[in-house]
C-alpha positions as CSV (number, residue, x, y, z in Angstrom):
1,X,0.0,0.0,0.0
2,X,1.5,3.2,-1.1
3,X,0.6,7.1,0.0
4,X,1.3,9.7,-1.8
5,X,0.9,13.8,-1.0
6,X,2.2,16.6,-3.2
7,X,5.5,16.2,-1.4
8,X,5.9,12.7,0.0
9,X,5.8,9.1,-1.1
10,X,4.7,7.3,2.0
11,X,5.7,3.8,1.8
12,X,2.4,2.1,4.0
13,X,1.8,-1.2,4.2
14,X,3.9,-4.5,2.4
15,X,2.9,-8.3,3.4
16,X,5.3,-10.0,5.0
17,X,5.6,-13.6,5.6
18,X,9.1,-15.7,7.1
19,X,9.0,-18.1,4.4
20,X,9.8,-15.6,2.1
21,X,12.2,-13.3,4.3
22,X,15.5,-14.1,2.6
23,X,14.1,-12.4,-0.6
24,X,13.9,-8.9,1.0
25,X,11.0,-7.7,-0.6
26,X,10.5,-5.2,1.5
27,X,14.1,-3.7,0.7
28,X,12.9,-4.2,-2.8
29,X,9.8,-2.3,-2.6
30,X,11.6,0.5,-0.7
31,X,13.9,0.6,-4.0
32,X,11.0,0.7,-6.2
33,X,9.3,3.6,-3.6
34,X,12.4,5.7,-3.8
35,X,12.8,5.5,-7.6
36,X,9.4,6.7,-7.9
37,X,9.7,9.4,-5.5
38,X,13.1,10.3,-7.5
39,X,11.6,10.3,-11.1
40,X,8.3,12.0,-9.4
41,X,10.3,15.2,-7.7
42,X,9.0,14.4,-4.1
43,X,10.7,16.3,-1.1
44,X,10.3,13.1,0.8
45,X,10.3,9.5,0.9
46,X,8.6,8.3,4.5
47,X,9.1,4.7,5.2
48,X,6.3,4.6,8.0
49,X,7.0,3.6,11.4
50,X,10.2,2.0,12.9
51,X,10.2,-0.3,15.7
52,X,13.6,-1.4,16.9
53,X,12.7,-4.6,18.6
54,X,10.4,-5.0,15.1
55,X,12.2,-7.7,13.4
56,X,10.4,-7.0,10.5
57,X,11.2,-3.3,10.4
58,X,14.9,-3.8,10.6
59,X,15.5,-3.5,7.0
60,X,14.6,0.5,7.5
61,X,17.5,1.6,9.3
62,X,19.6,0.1,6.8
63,X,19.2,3.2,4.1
64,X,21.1,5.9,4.2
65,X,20.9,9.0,5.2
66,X,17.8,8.0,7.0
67,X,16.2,9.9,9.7
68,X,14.0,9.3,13.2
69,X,11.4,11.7,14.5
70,X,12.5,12.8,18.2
71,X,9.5,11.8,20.3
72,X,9.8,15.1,22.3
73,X,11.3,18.1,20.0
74,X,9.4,16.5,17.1
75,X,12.4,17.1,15.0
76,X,14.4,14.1,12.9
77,X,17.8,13.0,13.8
78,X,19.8,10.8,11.8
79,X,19.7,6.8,12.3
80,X,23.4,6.2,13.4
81,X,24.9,2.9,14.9
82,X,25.1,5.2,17.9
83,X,21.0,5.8,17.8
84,X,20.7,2.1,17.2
85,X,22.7,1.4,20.3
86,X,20.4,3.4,22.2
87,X,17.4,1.7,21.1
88,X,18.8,-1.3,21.7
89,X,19.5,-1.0,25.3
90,X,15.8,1.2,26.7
91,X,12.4,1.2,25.0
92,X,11.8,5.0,24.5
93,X,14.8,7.0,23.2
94,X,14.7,10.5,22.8
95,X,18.4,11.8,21.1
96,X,18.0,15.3,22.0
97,X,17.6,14.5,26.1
98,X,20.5,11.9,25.6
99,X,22.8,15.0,24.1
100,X,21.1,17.0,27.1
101,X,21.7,14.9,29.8
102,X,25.5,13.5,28.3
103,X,26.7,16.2,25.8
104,X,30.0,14.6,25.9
105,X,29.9,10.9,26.1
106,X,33.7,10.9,26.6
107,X,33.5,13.1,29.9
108,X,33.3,11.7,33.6
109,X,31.1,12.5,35.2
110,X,28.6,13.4,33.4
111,X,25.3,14.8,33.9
112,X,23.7,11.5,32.9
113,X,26.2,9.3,35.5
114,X,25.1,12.4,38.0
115,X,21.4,11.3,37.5
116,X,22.2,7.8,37.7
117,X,23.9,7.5,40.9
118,X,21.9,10.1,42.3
119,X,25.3,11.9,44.2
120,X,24.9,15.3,46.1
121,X,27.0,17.2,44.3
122,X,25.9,20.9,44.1
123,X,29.1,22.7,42.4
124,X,29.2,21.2,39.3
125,X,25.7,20.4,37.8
126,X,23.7,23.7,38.5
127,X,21.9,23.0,35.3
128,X,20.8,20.0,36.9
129,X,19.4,21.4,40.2
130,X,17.9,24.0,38.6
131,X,15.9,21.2,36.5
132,X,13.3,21.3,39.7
133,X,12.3,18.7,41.2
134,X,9.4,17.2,38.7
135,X,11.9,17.4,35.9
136,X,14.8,16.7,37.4
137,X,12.3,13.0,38.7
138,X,11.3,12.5,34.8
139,X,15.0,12.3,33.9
140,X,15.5,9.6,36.3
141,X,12.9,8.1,35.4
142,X,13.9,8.2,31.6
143,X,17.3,6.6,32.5
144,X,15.5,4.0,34.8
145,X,14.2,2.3,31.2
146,X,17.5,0.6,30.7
147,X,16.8,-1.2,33.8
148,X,13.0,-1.6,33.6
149,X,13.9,-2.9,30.1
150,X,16.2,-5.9,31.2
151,X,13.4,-6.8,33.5
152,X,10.7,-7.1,31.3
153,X,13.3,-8.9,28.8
154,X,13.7,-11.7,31.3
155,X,9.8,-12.1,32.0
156,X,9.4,-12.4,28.4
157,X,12.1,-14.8,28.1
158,X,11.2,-17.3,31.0
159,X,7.4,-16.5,32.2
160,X,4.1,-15.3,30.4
161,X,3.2,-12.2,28.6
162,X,0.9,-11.2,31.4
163,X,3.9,-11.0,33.5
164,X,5.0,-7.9,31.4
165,X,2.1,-5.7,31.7
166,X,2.6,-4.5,27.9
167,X,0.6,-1.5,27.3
168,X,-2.8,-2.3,24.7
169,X,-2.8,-6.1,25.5
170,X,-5.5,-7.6,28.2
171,X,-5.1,-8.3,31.6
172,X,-4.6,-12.1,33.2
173,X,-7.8,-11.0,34.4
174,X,-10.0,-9.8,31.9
175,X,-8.7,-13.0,29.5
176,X,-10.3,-15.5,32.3
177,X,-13.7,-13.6,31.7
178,X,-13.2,-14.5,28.2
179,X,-12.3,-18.0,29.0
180,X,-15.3,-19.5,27.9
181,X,-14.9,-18.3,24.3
182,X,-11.2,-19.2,24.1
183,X,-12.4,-23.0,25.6
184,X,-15.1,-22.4,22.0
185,X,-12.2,-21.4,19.8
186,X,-11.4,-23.7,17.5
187,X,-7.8,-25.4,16.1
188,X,-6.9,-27.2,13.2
189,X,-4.3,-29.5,12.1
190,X,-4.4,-31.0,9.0
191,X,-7.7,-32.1,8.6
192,X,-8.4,-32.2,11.9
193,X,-10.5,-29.2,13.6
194,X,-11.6,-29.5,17.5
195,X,-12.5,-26.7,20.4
196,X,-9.2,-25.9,22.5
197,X,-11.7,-26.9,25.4
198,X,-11.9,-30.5,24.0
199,X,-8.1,-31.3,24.7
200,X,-7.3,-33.3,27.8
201,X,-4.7,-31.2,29.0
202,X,-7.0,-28.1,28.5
203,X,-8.4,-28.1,32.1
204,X,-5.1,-28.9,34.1
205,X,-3.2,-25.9,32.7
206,X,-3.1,-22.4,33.6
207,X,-3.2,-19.1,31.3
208,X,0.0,-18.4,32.4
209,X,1.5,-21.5,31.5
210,X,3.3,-19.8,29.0
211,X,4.8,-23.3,27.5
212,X,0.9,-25.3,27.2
213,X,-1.4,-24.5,24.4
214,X,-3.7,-23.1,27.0
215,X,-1.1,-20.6,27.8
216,X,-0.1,-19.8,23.8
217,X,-4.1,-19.4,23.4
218,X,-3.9,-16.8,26.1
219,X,-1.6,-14.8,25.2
220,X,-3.4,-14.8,21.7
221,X,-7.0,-14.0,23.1
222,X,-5.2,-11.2,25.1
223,X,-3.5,-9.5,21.8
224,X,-6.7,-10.1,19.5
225,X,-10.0,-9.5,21.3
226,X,-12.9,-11.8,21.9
227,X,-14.8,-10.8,18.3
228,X,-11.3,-12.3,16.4
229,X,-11.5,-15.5,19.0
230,X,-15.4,-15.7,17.9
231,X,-15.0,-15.5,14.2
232,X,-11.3,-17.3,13.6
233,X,-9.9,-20.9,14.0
234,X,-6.0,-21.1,14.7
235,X,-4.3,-23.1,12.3
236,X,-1.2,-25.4,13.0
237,X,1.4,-26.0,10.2
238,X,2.3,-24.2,7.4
């Protein structure tokens, strides 16, 4: 899917699918998106969201130069290997209260080691005690992430997704409201197509069994909503 306005080519929407991931057809179409925005005289070429931790969006920050909208100035800052870094390490990332809070990554201590360790010291970081104290608490806060970040990496890794608390997904609670129309969903396999409520080990496993099918259904239900659950059957194999 492809937008255009009298000064952008907005590159929407492109299926994607693993079994077809090594041909880079989402590199291609971006090829095919610049040429036409090239050949058309467009200011821009927008290449729609990035997500870092998006596997699928990964092929973005590979064009050069390519630019990031800063969540809080709203203005665009280059994607470097430096910005990458950053993304890699916290979930929210805005480059112009990094260069704020460390102007100089090379000098010690910094303002951002200052925030992190919290010391007293008065002499050389008025900038930072004139902050207040609400701003001064939404910078630490803001270099908390990398921690916060780590710890929600290890529930994802070892527990179930309502461990996390990720924002727009349900609650451990509100899926066992549901739990009569995830036991009414139906699977397939082959030819095969039964209610997840029909399998034996359906009624001895938890939601949060992140490693049964009850617990994979779950986390499903949570992300999709009951009307998907009502009018979809999962589908096992490819």
């Amino acid at each position: 899917m492809l937008d255009q306005t009298p000064w952008c080519v907005i590159g929407g929407l492109l299926l994607y699918h693993s079994s077809v991931s090594d041909f880079d057809f989402g590199k291609v179409s971006a090829l095919q998106e610049i040429n036409l925005a090239l050949s058309g005289g467009y200011q821009y070429y927008y290449m729609g969201y990035y997500i870092h931790s998006c596997i699928k969006m990964r092929y973005k920050a590979t064009f050069h130069p390519t630019s990031i909208l800063d969540p809080e100035t709203l203005t665009f800052s280059p994607i470097t290997p430096h910005l990458l870094s950053l993304l890699s390490q916290r979930p929210y990332i805005s480059l112009s209260r990094e260069l704020r809070l460390r102007p100089n990554p090379t000098a010690s201590p910094s303002p951002l080691e200052y925030l992190q360790a919290n010391r007293p010291y008065t002499s050389n970081f008025q900038t930072e005690l004139g902050l207040g104290k609400e701003k001064f608490l939404d910078d630490l806060d803001y270099i908390a992430q990398e921690e916060r970040g780590a710890k929600v990496k290890e529930a994802a890794s070892e527990g179930s997704l309502f461990d996390i608390g990720m924002p727009g997904v349900m609650s451990k609670e509100q899926v066992t409201e549901i739990l009569p129309e995830i036991e009414n969903w139906k699977i397939k396999s082959g030819a095969v197509e039964v209610k997840l409520g029909d399998l034996s080990d359906f009624a001895t496993t938890q939601i949060t069994d992140a490693y049964s099918l009850k617990g994979v259904a779950a986390e499903l239900a949570a992300c999709v909503g009951v009307d998907v659950i009502r009018g979809s059957v999962i589908v096992f194999g490819r």
